[in-house]
mmCIF file as Biopython writes it, N, C-alpha, C and O atoms, coordinates in Angstrom:
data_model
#
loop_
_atom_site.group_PDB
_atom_site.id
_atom_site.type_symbol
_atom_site.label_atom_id
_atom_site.label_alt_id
_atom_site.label_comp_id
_atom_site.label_asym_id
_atom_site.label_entity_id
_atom_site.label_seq_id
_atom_site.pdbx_PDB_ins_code
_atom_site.Cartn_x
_atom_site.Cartn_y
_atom_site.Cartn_z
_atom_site.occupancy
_atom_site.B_iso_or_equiv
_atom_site.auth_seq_id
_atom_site.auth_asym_id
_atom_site.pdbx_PDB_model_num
ATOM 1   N N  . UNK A ? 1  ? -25.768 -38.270 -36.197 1.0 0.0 1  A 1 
ATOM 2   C CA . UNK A ? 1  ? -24.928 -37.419 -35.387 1.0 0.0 1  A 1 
ATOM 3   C C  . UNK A ? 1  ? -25.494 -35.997 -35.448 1.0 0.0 1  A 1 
ATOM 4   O O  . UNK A ? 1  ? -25.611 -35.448 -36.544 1.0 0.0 1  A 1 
ATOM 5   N N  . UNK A ? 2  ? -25.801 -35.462 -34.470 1.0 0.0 2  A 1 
ATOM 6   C CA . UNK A ? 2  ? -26.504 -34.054 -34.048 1.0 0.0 2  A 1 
ATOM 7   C C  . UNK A ? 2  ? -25.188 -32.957 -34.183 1.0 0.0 2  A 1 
ATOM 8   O O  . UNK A ? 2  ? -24.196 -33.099 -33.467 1.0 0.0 2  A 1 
ATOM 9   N N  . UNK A ? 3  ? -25.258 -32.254 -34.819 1.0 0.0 3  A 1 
ATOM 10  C CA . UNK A ? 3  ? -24.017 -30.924 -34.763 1.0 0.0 3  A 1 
ATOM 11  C C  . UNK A ? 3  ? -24.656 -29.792 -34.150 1.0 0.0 3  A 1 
ATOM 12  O O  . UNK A ? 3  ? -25.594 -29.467 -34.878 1.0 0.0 3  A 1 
ATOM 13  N N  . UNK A ? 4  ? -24.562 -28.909 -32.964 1.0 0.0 4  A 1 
ATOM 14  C CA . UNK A ? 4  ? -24.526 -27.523 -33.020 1.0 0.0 4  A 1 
ATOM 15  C C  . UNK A ? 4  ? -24.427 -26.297 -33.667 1.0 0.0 4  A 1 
ATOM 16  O O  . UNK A ? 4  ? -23.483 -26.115 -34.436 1.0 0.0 4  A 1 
ATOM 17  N N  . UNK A ? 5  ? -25.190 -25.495 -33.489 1.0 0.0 5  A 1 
ATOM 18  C CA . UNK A ? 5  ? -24.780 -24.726 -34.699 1.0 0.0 5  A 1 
ATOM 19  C C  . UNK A ? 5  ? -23.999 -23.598 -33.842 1.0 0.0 5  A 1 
ATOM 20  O O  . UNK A ? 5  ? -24.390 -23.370 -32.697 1.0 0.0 5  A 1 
ATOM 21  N N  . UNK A ? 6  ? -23.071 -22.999 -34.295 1.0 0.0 6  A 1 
ATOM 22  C CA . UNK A ? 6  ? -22.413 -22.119 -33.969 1.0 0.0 6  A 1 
ATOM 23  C C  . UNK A ? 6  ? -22.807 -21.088 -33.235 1.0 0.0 6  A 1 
ATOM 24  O O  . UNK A ? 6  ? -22.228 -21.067 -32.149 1.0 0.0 6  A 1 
ATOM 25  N N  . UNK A ? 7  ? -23.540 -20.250 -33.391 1.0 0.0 7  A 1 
ATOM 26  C CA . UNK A ? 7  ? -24.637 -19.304 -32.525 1.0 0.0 7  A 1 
ATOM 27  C C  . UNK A ? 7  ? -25.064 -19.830 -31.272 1.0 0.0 7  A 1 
ATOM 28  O O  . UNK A ? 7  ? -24.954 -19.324 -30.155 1.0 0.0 7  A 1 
ATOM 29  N N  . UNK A ? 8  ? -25.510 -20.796 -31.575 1.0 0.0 8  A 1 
ATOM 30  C CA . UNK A ? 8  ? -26.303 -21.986 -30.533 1.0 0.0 8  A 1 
ATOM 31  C C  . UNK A ? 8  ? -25.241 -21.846 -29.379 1.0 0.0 8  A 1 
ATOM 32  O O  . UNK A ? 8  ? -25.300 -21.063 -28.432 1.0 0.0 8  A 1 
ATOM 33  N N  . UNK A ? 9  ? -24.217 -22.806 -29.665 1.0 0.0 9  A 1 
ATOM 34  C CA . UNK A ? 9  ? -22.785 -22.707 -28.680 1.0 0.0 9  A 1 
ATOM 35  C C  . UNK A ? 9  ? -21.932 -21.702 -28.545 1.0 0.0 9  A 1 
ATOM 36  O O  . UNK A ? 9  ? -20.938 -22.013 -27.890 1.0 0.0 9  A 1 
ATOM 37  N N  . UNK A ? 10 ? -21.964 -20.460 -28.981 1.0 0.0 10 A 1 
ATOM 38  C CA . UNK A ? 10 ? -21.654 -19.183 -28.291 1.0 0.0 10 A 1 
ATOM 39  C C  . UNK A ? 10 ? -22.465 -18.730 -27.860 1.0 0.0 10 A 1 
ATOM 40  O O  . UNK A ? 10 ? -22.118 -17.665 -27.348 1.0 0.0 10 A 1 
ATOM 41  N N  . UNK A ? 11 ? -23.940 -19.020 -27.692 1.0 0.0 11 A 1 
ATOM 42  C CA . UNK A ? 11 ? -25.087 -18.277 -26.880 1.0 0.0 11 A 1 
ATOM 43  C C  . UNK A ? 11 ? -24.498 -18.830 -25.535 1.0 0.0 11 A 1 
ATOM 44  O O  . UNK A ? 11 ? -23.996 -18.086 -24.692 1.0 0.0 11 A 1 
ATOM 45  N N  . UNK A ? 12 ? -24.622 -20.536 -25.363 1.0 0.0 12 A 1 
ATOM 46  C CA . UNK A ? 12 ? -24.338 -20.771 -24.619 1.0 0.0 12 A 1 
ATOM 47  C C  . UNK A ? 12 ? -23.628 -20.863 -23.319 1.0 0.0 12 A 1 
ATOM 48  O O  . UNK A ? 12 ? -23.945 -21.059 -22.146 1.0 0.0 12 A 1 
ATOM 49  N N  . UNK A ? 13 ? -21.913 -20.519 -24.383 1.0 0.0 13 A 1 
ATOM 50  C CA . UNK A ? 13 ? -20.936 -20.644 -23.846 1.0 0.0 13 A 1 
ATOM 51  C C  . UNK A ? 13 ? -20.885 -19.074 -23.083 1.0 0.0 13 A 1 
ATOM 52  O O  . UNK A ? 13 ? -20.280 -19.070 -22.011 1.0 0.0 13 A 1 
ATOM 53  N N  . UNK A ? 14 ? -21.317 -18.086 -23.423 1.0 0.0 14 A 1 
ATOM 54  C CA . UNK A ? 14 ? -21.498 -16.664 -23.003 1.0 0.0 14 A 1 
ATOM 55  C C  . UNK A ? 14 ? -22.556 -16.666 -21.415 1.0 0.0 14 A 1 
ATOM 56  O O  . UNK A ? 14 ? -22.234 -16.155 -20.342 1.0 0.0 14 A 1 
ATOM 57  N N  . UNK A ? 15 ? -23.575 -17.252 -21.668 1.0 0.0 15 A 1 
ATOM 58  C CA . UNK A ? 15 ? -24.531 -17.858 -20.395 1.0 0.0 15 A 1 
ATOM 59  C C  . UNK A ? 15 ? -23.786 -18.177 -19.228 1.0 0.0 15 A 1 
ATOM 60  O O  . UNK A ? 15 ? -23.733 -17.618 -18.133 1.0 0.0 15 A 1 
ATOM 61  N N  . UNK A ? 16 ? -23.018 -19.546 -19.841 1.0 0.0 16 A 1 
ATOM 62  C CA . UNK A ? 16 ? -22.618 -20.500 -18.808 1.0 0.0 16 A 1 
ATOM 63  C C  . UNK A ? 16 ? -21.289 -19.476 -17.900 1.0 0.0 16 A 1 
ATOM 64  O O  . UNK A ? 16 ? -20.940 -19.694 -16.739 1.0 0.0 16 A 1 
ATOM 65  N N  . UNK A ? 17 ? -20.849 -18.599 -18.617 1.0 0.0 17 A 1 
ATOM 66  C CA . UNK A ? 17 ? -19.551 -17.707 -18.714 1.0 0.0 17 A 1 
ATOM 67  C C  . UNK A ? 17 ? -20.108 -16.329 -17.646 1.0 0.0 17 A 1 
ATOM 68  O O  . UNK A ? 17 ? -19.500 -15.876 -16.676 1.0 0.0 17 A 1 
ATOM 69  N N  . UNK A ? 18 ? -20.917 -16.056 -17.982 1.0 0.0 18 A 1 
ATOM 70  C CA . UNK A ? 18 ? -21.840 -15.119 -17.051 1.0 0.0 18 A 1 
ATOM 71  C C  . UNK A ? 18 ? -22.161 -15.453 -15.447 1.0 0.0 18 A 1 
ATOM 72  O O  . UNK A ? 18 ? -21.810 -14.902 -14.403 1.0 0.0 18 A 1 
ATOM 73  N N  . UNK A ? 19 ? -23.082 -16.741 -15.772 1.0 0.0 19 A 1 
ATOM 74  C CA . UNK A ? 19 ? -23.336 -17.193 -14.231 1.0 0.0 19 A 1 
ATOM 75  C C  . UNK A ? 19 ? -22.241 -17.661 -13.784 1.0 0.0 19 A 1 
ATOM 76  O O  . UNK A ? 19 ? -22.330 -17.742 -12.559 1.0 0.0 19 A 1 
ATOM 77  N N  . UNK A ? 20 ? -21.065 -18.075 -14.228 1.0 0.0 20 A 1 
ATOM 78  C CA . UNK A ? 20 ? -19.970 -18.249 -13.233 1.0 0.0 20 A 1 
ATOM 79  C C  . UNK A ? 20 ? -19.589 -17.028 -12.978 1.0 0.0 20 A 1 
ATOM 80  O O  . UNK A ? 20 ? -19.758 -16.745 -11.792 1.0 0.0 20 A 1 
ATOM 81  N N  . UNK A ? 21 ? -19.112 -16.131 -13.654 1.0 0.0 21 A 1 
ATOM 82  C CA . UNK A ? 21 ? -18.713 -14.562 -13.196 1.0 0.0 21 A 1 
ATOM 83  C C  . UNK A ? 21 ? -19.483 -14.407 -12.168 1.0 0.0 21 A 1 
ATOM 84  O O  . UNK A ? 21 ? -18.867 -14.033 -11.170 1.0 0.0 21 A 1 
ATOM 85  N N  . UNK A ? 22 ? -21.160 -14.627 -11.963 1.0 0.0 22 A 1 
ATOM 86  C CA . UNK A ? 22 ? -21.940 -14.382 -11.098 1.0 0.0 22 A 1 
ATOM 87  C C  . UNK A ? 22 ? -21.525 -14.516 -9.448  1.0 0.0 22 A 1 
ATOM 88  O O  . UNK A ? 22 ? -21.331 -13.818 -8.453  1.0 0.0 22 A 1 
ATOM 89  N N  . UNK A ? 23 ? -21.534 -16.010 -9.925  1.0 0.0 23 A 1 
ATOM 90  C CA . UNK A ? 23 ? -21.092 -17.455 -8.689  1.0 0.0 23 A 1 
ATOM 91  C C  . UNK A ? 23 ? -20.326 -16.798 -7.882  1.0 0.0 23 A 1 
ATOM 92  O O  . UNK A ? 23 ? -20.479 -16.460 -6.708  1.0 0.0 23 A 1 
ATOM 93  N N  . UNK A ? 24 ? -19.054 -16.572 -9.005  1.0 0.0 24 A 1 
ATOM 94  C CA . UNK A ? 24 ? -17.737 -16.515 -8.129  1.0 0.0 24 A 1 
ATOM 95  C C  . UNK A ? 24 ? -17.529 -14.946 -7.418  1.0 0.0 24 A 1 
ATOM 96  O O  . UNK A ? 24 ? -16.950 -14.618 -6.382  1.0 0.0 24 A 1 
ATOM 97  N N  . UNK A ? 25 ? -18.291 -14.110 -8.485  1.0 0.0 25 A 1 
ATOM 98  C CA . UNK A ? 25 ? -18.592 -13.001 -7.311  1.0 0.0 25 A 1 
ATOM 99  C C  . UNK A ? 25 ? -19.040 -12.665 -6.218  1.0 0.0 25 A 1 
ATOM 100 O O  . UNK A ? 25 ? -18.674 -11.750 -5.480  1.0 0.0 25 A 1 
ATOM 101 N N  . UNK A ? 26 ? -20.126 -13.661 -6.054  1.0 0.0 26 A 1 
ATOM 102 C CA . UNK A ? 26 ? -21.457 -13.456 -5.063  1.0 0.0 26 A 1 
ATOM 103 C C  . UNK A ? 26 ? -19.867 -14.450 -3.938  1.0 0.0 26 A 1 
ATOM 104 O O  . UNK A ? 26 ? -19.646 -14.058 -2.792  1.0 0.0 26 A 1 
ATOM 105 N N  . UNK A ? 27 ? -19.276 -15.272 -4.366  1.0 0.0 27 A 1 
ATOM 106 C CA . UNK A ? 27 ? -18.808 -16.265 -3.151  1.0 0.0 27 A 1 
ATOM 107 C C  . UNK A ? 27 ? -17.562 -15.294 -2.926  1.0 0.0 27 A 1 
ATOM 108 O O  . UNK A ? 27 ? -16.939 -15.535 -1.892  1.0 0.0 27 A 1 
ATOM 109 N N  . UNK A ? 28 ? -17.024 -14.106 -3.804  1.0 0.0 28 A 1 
ATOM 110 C CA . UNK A ? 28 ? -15.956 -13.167 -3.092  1.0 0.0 28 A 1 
ATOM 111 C C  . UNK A ? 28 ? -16.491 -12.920 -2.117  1.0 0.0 28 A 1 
ATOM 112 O O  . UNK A ? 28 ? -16.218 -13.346 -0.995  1.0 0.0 28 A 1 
ATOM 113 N N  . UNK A ? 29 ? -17.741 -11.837 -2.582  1.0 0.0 29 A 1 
ATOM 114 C CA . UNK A ? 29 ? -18.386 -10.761 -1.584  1.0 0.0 29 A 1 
ATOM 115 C C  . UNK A ? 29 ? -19.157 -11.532 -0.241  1.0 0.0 29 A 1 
ATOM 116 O O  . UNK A ? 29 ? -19.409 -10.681 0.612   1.0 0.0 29 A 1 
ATOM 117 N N  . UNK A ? 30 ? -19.542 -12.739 0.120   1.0 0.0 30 A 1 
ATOM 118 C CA . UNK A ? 30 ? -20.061 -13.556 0.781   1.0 0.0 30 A 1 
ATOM 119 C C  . UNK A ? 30 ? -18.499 -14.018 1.857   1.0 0.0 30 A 1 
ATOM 120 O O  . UNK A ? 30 ? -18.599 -14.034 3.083   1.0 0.0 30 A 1 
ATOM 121 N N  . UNK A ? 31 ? -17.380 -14.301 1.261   1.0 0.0 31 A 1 
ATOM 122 C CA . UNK A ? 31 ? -15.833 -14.711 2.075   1.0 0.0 31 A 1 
ATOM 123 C C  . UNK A ? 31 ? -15.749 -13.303 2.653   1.0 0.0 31 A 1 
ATOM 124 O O  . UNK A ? 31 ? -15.784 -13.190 3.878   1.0 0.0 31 A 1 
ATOM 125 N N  . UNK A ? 32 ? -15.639 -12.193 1.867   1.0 0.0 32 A 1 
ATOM 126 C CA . UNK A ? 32 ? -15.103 -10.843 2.844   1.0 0.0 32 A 1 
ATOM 127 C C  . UNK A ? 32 ? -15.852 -10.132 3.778   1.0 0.0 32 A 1 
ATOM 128 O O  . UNK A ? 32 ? -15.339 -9.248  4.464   1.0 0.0 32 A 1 
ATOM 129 N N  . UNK A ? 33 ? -17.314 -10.525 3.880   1.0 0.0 33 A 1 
ATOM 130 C CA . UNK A ? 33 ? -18.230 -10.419 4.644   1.0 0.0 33 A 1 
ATOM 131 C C  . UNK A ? 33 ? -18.343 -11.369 5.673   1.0 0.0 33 A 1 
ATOM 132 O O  . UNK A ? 33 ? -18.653 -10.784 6.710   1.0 0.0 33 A 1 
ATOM 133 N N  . UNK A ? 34 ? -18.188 -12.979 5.891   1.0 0.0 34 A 1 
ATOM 134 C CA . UNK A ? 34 ? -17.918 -13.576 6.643   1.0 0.0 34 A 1 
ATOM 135 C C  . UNK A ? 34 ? -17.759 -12.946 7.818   1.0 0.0 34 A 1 
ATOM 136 O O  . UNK A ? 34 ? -17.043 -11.947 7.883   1.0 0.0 34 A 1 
ATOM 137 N N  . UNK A ? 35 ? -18.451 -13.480 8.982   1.0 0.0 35 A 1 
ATOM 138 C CA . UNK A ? 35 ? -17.782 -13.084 10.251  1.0 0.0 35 A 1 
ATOM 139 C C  . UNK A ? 35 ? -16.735 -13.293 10.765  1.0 0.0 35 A 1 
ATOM 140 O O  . UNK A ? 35 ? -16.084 -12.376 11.265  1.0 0.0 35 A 1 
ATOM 141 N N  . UNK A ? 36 ? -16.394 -14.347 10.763  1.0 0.0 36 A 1 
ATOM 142 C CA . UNK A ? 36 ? -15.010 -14.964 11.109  1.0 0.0 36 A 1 
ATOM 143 C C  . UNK A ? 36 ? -14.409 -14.756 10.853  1.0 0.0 36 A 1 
ATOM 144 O O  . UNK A ? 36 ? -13.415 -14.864 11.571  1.0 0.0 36 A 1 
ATOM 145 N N  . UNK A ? 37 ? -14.274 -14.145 9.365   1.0 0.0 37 A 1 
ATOM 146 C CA . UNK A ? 37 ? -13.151 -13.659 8.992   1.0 0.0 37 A 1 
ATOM 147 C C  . UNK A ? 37 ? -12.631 -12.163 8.953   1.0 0.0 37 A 1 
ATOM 148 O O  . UNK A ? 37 ? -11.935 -11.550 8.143   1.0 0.0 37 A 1 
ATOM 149 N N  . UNK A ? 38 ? -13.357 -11.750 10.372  1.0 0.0 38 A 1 
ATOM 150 C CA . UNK A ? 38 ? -13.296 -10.595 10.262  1.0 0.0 38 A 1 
ATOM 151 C C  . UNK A ? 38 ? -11.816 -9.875  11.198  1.0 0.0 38 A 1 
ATOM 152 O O  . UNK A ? 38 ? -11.438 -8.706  11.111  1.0 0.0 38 A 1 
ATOM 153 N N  . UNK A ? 39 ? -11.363 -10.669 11.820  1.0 0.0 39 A 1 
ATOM 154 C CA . UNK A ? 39 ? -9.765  -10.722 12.951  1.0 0.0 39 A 1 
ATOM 155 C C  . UNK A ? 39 ? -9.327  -10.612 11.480  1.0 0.0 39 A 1 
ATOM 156 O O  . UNK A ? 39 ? -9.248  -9.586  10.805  1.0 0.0 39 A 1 
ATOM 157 N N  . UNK A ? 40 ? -9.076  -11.801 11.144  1.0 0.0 40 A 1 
ATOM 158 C CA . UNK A ? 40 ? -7.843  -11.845 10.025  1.0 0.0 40 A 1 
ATOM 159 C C  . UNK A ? 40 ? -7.840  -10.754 9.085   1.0 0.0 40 A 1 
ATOM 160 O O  . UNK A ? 40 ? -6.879  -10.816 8.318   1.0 0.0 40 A 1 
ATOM 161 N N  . UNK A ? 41 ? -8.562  -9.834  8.912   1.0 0.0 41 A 1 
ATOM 162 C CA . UNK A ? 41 ? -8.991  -9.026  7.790   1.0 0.0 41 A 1 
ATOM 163 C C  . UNK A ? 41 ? -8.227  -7.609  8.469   1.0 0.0 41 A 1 
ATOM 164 O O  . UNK A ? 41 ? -7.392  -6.900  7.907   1.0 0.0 41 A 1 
ATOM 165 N N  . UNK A ? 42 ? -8.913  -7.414  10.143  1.0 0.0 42 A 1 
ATOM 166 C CA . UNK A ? 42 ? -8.286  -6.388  10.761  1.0 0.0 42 A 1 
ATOM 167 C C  . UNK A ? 42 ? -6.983  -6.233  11.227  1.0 0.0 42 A 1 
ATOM 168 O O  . UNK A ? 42 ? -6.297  -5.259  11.541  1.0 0.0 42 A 1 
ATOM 169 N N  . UNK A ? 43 ? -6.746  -7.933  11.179  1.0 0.0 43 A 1 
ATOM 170 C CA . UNK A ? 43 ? -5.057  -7.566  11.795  1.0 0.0 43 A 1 
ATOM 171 C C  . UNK A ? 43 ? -4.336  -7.555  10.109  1.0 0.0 43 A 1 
ATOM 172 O O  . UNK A ? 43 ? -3.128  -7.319  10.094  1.0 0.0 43 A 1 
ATOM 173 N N  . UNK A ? 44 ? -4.787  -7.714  9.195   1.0 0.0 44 A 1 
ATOM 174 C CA . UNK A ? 44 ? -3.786  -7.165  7.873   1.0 0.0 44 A 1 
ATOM 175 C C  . UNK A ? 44 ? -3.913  -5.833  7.762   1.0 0.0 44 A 1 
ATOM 176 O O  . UNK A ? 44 ? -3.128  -4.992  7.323   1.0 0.0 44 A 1 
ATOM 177 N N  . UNK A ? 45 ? -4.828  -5.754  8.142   1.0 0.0 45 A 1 
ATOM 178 C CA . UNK A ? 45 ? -5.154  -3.831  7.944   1.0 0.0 45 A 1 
ATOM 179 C C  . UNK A ? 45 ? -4.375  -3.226  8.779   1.0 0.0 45 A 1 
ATOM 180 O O  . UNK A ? 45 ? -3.698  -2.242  8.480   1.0 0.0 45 A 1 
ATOM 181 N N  . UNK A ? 46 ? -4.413  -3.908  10.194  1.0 0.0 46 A 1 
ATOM 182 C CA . UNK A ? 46 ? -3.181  -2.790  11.159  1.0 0.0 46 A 1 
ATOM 183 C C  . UNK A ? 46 ? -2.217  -3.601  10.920  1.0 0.0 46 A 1 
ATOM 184 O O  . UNK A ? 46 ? -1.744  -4.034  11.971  1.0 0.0 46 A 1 
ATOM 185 N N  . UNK A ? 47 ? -1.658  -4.045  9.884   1.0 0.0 47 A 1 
ATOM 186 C CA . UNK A ? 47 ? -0.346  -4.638  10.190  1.0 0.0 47 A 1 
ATOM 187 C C  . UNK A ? 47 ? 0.641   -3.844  9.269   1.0 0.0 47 A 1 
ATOM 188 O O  . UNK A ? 47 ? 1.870   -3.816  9.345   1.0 0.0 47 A 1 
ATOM 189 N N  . UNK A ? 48 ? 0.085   -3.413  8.669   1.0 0.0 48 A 1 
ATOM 190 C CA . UNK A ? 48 ? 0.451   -2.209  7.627   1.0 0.0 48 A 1 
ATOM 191 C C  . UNK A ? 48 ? 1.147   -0.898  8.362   1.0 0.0 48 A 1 
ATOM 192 O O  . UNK A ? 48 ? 2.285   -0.433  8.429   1.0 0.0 48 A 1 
ATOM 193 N N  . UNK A ? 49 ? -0.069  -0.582  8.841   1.0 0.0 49 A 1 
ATOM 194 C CA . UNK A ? 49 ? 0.436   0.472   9.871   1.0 0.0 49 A 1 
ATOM 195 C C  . UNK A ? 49 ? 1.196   1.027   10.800  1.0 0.0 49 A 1 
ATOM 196 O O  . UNK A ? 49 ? 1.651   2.138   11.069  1.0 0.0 49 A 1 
ATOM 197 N N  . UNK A ? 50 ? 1.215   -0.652  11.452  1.0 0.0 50 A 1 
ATOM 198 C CA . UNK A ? 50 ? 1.584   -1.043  12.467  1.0 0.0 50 A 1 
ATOM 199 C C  . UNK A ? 50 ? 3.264   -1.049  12.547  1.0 0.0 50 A 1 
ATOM 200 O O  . UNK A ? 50 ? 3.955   -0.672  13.493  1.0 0.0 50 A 1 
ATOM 201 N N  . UNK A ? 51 ? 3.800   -1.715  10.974  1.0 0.0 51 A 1 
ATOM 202 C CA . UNK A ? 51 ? 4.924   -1.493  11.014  1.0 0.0 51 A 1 
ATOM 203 C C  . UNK A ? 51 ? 6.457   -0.442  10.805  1.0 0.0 51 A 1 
ATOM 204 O O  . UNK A ? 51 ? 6.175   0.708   10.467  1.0 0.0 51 A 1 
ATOM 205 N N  . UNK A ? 52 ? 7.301   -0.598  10.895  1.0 0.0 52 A 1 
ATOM 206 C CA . UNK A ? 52 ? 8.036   0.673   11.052  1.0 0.0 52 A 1 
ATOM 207 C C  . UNK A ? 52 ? 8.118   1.762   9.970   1.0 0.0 52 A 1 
ATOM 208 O O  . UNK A ? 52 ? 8.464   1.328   8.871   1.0 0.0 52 A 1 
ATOM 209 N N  . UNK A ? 53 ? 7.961   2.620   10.016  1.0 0.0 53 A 1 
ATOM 210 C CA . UNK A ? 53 ? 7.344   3.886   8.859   1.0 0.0 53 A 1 
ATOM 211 C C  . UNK A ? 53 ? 9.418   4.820   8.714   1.0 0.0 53 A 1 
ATOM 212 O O  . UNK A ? 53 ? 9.661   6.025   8.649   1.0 0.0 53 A 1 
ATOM 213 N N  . UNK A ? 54 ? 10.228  3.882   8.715   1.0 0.0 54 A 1 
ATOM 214 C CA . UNK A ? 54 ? 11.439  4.341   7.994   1.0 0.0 54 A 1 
ATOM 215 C C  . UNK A ? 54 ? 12.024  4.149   7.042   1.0 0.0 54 A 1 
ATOM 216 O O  . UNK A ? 54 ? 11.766  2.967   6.812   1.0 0.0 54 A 1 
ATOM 217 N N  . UNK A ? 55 ? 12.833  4.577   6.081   1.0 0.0 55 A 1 
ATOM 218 C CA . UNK A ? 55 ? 13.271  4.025   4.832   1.0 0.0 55 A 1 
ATOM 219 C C  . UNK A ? 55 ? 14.381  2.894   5.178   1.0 0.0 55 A 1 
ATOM 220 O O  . UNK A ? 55 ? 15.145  2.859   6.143   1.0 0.0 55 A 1 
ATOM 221 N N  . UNK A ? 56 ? 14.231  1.911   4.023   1.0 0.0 56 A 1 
ATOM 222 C CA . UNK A ? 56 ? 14.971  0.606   4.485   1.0 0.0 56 A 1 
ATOM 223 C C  . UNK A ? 56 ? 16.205  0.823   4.202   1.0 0.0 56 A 1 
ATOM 224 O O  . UNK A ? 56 ? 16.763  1.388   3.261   1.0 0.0 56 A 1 
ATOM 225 N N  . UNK A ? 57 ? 16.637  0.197   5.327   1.0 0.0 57 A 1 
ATOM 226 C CA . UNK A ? 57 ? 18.568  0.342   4.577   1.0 0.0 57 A 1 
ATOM 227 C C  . UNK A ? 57 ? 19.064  0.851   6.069   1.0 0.0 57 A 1 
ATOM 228 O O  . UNK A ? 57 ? 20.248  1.125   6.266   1.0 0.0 57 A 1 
#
């Protein structure tokens, strides 16, 4: 039976922990750049604006 040594599997686990941080960044910045998704992006932006600017009540 082969054991790891401790170092070994926190080198690792720090690696594997990194390139996903990577991944999942690169696939934010890649979705909000999208073309297509570029309506849906502008109508949240004026929808803000867009709506009534009085205090509620």
């Amino acid at each position: 039976m082969t054991f790891i040594a401790h170092d070994t599997l926190v080198w690792l686990s720090k690696s594997i922990g990194l390139f996903y941080l990577l991944i999942l960044s690169a696939a934010v910045v890649v979705y909000a750049y999208w073309p297509a998704n570029r309506k849906s992006f502008e109508r949240a932006a004026k929808s803000i604006i867009e709506g009534e600017d009085r205090p509620w009540g």
